[in-house]
C-alpha positions in Angstrom: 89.3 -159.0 33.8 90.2 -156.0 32.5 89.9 -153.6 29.1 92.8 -151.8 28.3 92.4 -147.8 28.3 91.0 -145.5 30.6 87.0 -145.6 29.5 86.4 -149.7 30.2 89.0 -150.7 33.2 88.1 -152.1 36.6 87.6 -149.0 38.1 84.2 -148.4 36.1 82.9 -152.0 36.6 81.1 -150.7 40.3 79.2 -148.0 38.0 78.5 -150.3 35.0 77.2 -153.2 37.6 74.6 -150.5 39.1 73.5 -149.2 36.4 72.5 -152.5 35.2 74.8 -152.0 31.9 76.7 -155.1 33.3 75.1 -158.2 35.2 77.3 -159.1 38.2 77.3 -162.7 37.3 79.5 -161.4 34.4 81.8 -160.4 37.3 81.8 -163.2 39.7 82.3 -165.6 36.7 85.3 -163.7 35.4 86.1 -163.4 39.2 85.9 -166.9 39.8 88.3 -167.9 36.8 91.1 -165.4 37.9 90.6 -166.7 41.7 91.1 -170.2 40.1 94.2 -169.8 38.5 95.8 -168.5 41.2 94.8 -171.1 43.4 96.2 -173.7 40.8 99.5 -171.3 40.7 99.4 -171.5 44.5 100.1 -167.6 44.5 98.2 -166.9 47.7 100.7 -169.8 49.6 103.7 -168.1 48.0 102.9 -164.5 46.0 105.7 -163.2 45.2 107.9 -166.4 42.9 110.1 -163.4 41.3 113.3 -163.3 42.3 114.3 -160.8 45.2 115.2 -157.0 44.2 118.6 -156.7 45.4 119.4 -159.2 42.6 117.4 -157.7 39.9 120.5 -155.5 39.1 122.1 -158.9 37.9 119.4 -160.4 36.3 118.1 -158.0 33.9 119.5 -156.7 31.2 122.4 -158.6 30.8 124.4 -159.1 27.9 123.0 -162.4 27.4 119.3 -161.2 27.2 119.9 -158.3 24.8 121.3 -160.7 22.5 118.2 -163.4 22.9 115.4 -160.1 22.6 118.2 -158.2 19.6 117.9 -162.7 17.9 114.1 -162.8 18.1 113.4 -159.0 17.1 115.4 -159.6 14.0 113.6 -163.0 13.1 110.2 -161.6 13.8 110.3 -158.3 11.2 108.6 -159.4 7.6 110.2 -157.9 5.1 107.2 -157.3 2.6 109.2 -155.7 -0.8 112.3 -154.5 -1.7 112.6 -153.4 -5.8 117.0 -154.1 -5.3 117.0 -151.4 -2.6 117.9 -153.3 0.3 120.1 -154.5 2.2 121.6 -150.7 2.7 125.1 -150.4 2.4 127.3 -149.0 5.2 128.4 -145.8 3.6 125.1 -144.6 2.4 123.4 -141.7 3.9 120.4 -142.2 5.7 117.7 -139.6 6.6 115.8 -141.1 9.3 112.4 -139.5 9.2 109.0 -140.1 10.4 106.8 -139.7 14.0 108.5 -143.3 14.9 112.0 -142.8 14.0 113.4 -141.2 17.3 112.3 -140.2 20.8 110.5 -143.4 22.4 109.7 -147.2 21.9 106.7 -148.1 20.5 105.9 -151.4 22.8 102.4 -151.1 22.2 99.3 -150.7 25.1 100.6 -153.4 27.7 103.7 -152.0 28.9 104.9 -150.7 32.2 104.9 -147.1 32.9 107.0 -144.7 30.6 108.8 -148.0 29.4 108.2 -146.2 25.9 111.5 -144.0 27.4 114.0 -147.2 27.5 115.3 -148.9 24.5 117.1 -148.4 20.8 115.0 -146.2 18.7 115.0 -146.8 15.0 117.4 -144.2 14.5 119.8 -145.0 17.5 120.0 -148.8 16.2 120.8 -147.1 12.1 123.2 -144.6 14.0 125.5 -147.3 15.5 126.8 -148.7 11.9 130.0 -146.9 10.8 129.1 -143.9 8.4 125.7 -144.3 7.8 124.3 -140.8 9.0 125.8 -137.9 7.3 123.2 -135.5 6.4 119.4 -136.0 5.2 119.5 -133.3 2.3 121.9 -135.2 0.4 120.6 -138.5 1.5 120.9 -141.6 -0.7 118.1 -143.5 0.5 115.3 -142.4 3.1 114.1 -144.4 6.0 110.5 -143.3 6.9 109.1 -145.2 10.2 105.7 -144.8 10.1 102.6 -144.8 13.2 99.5 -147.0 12.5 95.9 -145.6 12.3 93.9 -146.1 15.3 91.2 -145.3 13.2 89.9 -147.6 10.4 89.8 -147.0 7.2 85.7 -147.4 7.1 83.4 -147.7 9.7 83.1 -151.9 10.1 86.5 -152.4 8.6 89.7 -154.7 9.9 91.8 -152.8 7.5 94.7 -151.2 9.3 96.1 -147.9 7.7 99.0 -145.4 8.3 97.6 -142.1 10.0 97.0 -139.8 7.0 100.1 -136.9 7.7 102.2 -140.3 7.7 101.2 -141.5 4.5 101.5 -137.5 3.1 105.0 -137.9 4.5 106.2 -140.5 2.4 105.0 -139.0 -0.7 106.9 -135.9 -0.3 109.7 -137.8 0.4 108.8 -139.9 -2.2 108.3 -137.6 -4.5 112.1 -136.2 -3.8 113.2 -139.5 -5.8 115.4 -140.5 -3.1 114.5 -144.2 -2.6 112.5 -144.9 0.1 112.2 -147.2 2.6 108.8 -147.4 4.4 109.2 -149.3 8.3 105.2 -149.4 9.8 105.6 -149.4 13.5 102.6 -151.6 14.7 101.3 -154.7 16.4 98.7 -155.4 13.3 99.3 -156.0 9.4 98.9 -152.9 7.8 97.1 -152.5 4.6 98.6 -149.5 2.7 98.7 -150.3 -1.8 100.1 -147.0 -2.5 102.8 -147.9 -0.7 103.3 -150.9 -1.3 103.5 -150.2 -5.4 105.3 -146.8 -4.8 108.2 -147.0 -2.2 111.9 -148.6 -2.9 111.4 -151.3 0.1 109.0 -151.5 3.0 109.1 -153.5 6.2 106.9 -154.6 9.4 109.2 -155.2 12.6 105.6 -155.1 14.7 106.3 -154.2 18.7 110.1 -154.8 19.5 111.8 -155.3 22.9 114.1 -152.7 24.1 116.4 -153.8 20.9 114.3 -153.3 18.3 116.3 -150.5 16.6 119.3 -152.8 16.5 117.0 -155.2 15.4 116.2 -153.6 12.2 119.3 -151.7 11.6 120.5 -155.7 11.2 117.8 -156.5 8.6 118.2 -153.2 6.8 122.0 -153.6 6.3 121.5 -157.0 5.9 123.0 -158.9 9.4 121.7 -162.2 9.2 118.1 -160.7 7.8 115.3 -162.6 6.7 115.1 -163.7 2.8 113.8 -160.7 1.0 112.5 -162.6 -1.8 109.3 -164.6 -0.9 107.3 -166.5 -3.5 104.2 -168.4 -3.2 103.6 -171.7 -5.3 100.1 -173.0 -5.7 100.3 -176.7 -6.6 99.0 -177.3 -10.1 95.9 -179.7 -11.0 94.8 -180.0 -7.6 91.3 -181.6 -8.9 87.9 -180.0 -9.8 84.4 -180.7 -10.3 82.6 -181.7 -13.2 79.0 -179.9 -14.4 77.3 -183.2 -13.2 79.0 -183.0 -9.4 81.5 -185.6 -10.3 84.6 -185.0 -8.1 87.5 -185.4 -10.2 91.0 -186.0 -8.4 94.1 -184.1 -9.4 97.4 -186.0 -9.8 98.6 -185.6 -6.0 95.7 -187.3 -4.5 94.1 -190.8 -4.5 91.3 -192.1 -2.1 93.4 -194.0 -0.1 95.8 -191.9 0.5 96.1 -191.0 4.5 98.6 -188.1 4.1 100.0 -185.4 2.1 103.9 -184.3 1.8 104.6 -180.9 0.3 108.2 -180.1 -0.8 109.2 -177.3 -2.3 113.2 -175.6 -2.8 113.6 -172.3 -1.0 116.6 -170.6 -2.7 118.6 -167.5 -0.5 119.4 -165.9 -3.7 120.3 -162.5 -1.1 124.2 -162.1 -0.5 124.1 -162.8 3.2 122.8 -166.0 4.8 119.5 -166.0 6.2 116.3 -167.3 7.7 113.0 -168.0 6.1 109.4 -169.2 7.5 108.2 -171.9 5.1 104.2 -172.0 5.5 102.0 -173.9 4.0 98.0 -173.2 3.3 95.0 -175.1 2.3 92.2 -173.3 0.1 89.1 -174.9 -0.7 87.6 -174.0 -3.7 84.7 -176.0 -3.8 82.9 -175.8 -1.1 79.5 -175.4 -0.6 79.5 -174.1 3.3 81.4 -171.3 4.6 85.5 -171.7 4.9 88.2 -169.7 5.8 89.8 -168.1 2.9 92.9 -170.1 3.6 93.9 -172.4 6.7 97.8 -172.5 7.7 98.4 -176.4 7.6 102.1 -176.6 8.6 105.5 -174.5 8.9 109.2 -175.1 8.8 112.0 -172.6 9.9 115.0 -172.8 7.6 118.4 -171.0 7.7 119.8 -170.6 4.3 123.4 -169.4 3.5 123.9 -167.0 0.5 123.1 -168.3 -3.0 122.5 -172.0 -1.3 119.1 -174.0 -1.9 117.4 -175.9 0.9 114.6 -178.6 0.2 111.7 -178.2 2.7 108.9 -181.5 3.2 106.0 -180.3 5.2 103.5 -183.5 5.3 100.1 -182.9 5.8 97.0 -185.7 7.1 94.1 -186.1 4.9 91.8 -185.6 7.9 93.6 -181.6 8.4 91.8 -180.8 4.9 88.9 -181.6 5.7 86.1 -179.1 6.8 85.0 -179.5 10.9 
């Protein structure tokens, strides 16, 4: 029904309608759907299913929901490298820098109204281990938390970049030879090389809940993080195609077969235990139609204690690989 932001929201639709930039069967359909599932919800029988406010005091916010949002912040940040830098030990010191470090949340577009003023910050959630912020000129390692571009790269692009006085940021600090590690606050992948070849560690939490600066504190110091240490395995002689078209099967398959099983050892060679997202893609390479560059087939979560090795089989059917 709606466009986030102030230039395309239902207040313009009247104007867009009569100016004939928007036919109104656009609007009654869309209209129509909303009415719909609201019918099915029986909202207009019953509106309001929330609980009543005089209890809200007791229902939100409680100790048990910060732990459950503080339990799926952690497990959703990716830790993307880390040259022996991370996890950060207690007694270091910390300069938290950058336009997301401190003074509101980053939740994104949807949330309520100056929501962005509630929660742990970055630099509240590093603050609360024992020791860890002393000073910044003599810090050991910096933490740079970092705002994504609104603006691609190039015109067209689905790149996603660091604003450039970010990215300026963490080559002066950078260039201080303090290691540094780079946090992108975002709800997209970010696409950055320079950092990616040139900082100590770098991380993307995406939008938290109001405990995403615990959240990452955990990771950071190394709380029950996820494995830092993420390899990819291709599965050798997986077939090809001769010059005269012949389709030549590698080992794993045979005609008949009706399934695939993938297994593969996952090692948590970190010295905390830990969680890791096995995932499993399909490329083809010989196609002769348009494919997706790769197709995510299956996934397993796994928890991993330190320097223990789990075994992960993630079976696939013959008829997911092929093309629709």
């Amino acid at each position: 029904m709606e466009i986030g932001g102030r230039s395309f929201n239902f207040k313009r639709i009247p104007s867009l309608v009569k100016d004939g930039r928007l036919d109104i069967k656009t609007v009654d359909q869309a209209v129509s759907q909303l009415l719909r599932a609201k019918f099915e919800m029986r909202l207009f029988e019953n509106p309001f299913h929330a609980a009543p406010q005089d209890q809200w005091p007791s229902l939100l916010r409680t100790d048990e929901a910060s732990d459950l949002v503080r339990t799926i912040d952690r497990e959703l940040i990716v830790p993307l490298g880390n040259h022996s830098t991370l996890p950060l030990k207690k007694t270091n010191k910390i300069a938290i820098i950058g336009p997301m470090a401190h003074g509101y949340m980053n939740y994104g577009d949807y949330v309520f109204k100056r929501s962005q003023n509630r929660g742990v910050t970055p630099l509240n959630g590093i603050q609360r281990f024992p020791q860890a912020i002393q000073a910044t000129k003599d810090a050991d390692v910096a933490v740079v938390v970092l705002l994504l571009s609104r603006v691609p790269a190039q015109v067209g692009s689905q790149d996603r970049h660091v604003d450039v006085n970010s990215l300026n940021l963490v080559r002066a600090i950078s260039d201080t030879g303090k290691p540094t590690v780079v946090v992108f606050s975002s709800g997209k992948p970010i696409t950055e090389p320079w950092i990616a070849n040139s900082t100590a560690a770098f991380v993307q939490p995406f939008y938290p809940s109001e405990q995403g600066g615990n959240a990452l504190a955990d990771v950071l110091f190394g709380q029950l993080q996820s494995l830092w240490s993420t390899i990819c395995h291709a599965i050798e002689d997986s077939g090809h195609v001769d010059a005269n078209g012949t389709i030549v099967f590698g080992h794993q398959y045979a005609a008949a077969m009706v399934s695939l099983r993938i297994h593969v050892d996952v090692t948590n060679t970190s010295p905390v235990d830990g969680t890791e997202v096995v995932q499993l893609y399909i490329v083809d390479t010989i196609t002769s139609v348009d494919a997706p560059n790769r197709k995510l087939k299956a996934f397993k979560k796994l928890y991993i204690k330190a320097g223990e090795t789990a075994t992960v089989r993630l079976p696939v059917s013959i008829q997911e690989i092929g093309l629709e």
